[in-house]
N, C-alpha and C positions, 0 to 999 in steps of 0.2 A: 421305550424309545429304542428302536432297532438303528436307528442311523451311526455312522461312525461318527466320530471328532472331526476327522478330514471334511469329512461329505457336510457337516453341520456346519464346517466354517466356510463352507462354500457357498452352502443356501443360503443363511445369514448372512453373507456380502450382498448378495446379490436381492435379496429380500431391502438390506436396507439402500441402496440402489432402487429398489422399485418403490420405495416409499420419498426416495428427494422430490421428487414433483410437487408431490402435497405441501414442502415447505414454499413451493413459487406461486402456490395458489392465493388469488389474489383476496385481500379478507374481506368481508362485509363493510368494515369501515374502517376508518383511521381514529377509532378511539384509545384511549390509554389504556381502556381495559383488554381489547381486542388484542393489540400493540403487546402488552405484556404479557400477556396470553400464550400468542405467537410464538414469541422469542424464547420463551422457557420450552415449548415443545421444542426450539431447533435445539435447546440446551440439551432435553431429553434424548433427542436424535444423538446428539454429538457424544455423551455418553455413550449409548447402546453400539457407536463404532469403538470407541474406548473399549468398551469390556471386549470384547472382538479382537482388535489386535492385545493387547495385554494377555488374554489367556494364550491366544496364536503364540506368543513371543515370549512366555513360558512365566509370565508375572503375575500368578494368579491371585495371589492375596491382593494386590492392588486393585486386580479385576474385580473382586468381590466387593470392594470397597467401593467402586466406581458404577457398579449395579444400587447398591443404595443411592447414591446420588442422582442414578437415571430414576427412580423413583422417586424421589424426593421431588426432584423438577415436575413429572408428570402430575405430582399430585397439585403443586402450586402453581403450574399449568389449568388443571381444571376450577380450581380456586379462586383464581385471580378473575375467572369470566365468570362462573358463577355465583361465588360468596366472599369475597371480599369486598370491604366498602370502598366509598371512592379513596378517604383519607387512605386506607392502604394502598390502593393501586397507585396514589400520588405519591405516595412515600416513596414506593418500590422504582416508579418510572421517575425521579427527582433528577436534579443535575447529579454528579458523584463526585462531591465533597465532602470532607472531613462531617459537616452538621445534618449534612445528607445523606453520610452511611449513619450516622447515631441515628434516626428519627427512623430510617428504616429496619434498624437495627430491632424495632419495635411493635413491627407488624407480628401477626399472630403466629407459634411454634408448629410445628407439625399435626400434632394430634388435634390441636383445634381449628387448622384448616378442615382435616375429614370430619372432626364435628361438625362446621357448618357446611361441609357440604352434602351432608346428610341431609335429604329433604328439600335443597336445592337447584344438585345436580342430579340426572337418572341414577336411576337405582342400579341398572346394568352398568354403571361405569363406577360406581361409587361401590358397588358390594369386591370386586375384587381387590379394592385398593386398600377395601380393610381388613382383607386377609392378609394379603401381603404384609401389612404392616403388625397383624397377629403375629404372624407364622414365623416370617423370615427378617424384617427390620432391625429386630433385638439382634438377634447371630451377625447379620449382615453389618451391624454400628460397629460389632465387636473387630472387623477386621479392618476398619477406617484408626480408631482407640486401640490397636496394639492387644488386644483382651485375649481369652484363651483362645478364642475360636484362630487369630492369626497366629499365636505363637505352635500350637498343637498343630495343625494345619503347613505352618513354613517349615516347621521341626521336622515332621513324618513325611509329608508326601499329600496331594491332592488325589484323592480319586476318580479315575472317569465321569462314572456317572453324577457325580458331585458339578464338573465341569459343563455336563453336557447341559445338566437342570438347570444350570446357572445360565448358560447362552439363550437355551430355550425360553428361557423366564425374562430374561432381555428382549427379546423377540417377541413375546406375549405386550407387555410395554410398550413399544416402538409400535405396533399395530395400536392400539388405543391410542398412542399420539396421532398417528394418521387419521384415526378417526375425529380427535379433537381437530385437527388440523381442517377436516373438512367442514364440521360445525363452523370453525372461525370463517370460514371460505362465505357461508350461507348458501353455498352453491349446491343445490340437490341435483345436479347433472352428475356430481362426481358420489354419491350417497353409495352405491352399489360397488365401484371398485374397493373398498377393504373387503368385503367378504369373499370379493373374485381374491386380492391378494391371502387371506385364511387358507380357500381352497386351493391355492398353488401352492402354498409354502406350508400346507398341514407339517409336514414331516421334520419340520424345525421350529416347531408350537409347541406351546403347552397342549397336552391331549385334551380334546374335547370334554372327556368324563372330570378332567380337573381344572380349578381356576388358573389364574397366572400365579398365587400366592401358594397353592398345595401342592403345585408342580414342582415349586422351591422346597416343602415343605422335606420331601424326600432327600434333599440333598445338605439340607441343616440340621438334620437328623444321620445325616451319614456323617456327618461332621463335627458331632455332638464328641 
């Protein structure tokens, strides 16, 4: 990654700027699954601006905490339209009361969302979701939990390259939302704009020869 910090928080604005559109697109339908779908992508979205200013504004360990959360959404983003039942999607979309956070309380943990969505959602959207959650989710929990990765980390000092992986990995995320986003849309007029957005904003990506989860992987290992 040759780009500066500077010039990364620049493209990265402006990238996520070129992805709001996709959240006004309008979806296929007005189902609860559609619906909640949606709404965890804008969660995802709202995140990956999160990490953005937090590292900008020199708060990086929150920022790293805040990249698991953008993942987190993303994946129950793709979950909730592909393999979650309806009782889950009713639970999740319920009123928000007391008997309505318990019941939701109850839907399925993370790793058994990408269990079933193995086999139900594409293979290219599902293989890098489970590196990601290989590679970097452990390190990345640990600065949510106070664990060594934040205290070693806030103690010493962040390093560049550590920062940069992290943005760029945010950014790898936020494209796969725009792509969900278009799925939801059903509208194949718009199928073509992410890859146009990949090839503008290559140089604030994860590198092609890596997924979005090995891109981090360099930088949880510098962090080790």
């Amino acid at each position: 990654m040759s780009i500066s910090l500077e010039d990364l928080f620049k493209k990265s604005s402006e990238l996520g700027e070129a992805l709001e559109p996709f959240l006004a697109l309008t979806p296929y339908d007005n189902s609860a699954r559609i619906s909640s779908s949606r709404t965890m992508c804008g969660v995802s979205l709202e995140h990956a601006e999160s990490v953005r200013i937090l590292i900008a504004t020199g708060n990086f360990t929150s920022s790293l905490g805040v990249l698991r959360m953008q993942y987190d959404a993303l994946v129950k983003a793709l979950w909730l339209f592909y393999a979650a039942s309806e009782s889950s999607v009713d639970k999740l979309m319920s009123e928000l009361t007391h008997e309505g956070a318990k019941r939701a309380d109850k839907v399925p943990g993370l790793s058994e969302m990408l269990g079933a969505l193995e086999g139900n959602a594409p293979r290219q959207a599902v293989a890098p979701l489970l590196e990601f959650k290989e590679y970097s989710w452990k390190p990345l929990s640990s600065y949510i939990h106070g664990g060594i990765h934040a205290i070693n980390r806030h103690s010493n000092g962040y390093p560049v390259p550590l920062l940069i992986q992290a943005v760029t990995s945010s950014n790898g995320l936020s494209i796969m939302t725009g792509m969900m986003l278009v799925i939801l849309s059903g509208d194949t007029r718009h199928s073509g704009k992410i890859p146009s957005l990949q090839e503008r904003f290559a140089d604030c990506l994860p590198t092609p020869a890596t997924s979005h989860s090995t891109s981090l992987q360099g930088a949880v290992k510098a962090d080790s």
